[in-house]
C-alpha positions, 0 to 999 in steps of 0.5 A: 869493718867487714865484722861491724857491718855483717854484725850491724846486717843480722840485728837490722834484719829482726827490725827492718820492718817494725824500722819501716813502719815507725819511719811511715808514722813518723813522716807520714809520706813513703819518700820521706819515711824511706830518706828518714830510714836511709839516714838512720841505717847509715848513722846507725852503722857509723855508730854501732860500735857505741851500743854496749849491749847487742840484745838492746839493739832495736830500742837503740835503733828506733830511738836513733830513728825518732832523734833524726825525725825529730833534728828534721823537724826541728830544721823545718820548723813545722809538721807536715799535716798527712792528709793533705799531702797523700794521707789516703795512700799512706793510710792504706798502706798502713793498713796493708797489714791488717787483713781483718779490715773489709767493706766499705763501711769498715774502711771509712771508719779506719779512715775517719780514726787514722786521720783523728790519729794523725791530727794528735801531736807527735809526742802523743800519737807516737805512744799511742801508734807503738803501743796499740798498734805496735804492740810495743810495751810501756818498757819499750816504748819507754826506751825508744823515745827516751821518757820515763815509763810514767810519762808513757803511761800519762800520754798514751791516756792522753792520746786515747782521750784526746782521739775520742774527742777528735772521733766525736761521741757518736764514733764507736769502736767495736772489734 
C-alpha cells in the first residue's frame, strides 16, 4: 500500500498543476474544480494499479479527471454557464499566469475571448484550452479525451472558427 501511494505521489507531482488547471476549465468555479480534483486523486489512487505504463501516467490521470466532470454533468443534466456565476474571478485567475497581459485595454479583450471561450461547448472548447493554452499536442489531447487525433484536429478548427464568430469581425487578435 504504502509503495502504491508514494508511486501514485511522485507521478501526481509532474501534473498537479496542469490537474488544477484542467479542473478550473472544466467546472469553470474554484470550488467545483477543487471537489472535481479530490475526486479524481482518490479514484485515481484506487485504481493506480490499473495503469500498465507508469510514463502514460498524465494522459490517464487527466482523462480520468474529464470522465468524473463529464458523470457530473451528466447527473446535473445541464452546464453551468461561468460568467454568471463568478466567471470575472475565475477569468482572472486563469490569467495568473500570464505575465505579459497588462493595461486595461488588454484585460478587456482577454475578458471579451475568455467569455466567447466559455460560451463554445465542452467537447470543443476543451481541445481548443489544452491545445492553445496548454500547449498540449494533437497526440496528447487525443489521449486525454478518448477521441481520435482526427477528430482533434476537426474541432480544434471548429473552435477556432466558432470563437471568431462569437468574437465578431471587428476583434482583432495581435501578439
Amino acid at each position: 500500500m504504502a509503495v502504491r501511494n508514494a508511486e501514485f505521489v511522485a507521478h501526481y507531482e509532474e501534473v498537479h498543476l496542469q490537474a488544477w488547471r484542467l479542473a478550473l476549465y472544466l467546472c469553470g468555479r474554484r470550488e467545483d474544480a477543487e471537489d472535481l480534483l479530490a475526486e479524481a486523486i482518490a479514484q485515481a489512487i484506487r485504481n493506480i494499479d490499473k495503469l500498465r505504463d507508469s510514463t502514460r501516467f498524465r494522459p490517464w490521470f487527466l482523462r480520468l479527471m474529464r470522465n468524473l466532470h463529464i458523470d457530473h454533468l451528466r447527473r446535473r443534466k445541464r452546464q453551468l454557464d461561468v460568467a454568471d456565476f463568478g466567471g470575472d474571478q475565475i477569468v482572472w485567475e486563469r490569467l495568473g499566469r500570464y505575465p505579459t497581459i497588462s493595461g486595461p485595454q488588454r484585460r478587456t479583450e482577454v475578458r471579451t475571448v475568455f467569455r466567447a471561450l466559455d460560451r463554445l461547448p465542452e467537447s470543443l472548447r476543451l481541445p481548443l484550452v489544452l491545445s492553445a493554452l496548454e500547449g498540449y499536442s494533437v497526440k496528447e489531447i487525443s489521449e486525454i479525451m478518448g477521441i481520435g487525433q482526427g477528430t482533434v484536429k476537426v474541432r480544434i478548427h471548429r473552435a477556432r472558427k466558432k470563437l471568431m464568430e462569437f468574437l465578431g469581425d471587428d476583434f482583432e487578435v495581435s501578439d
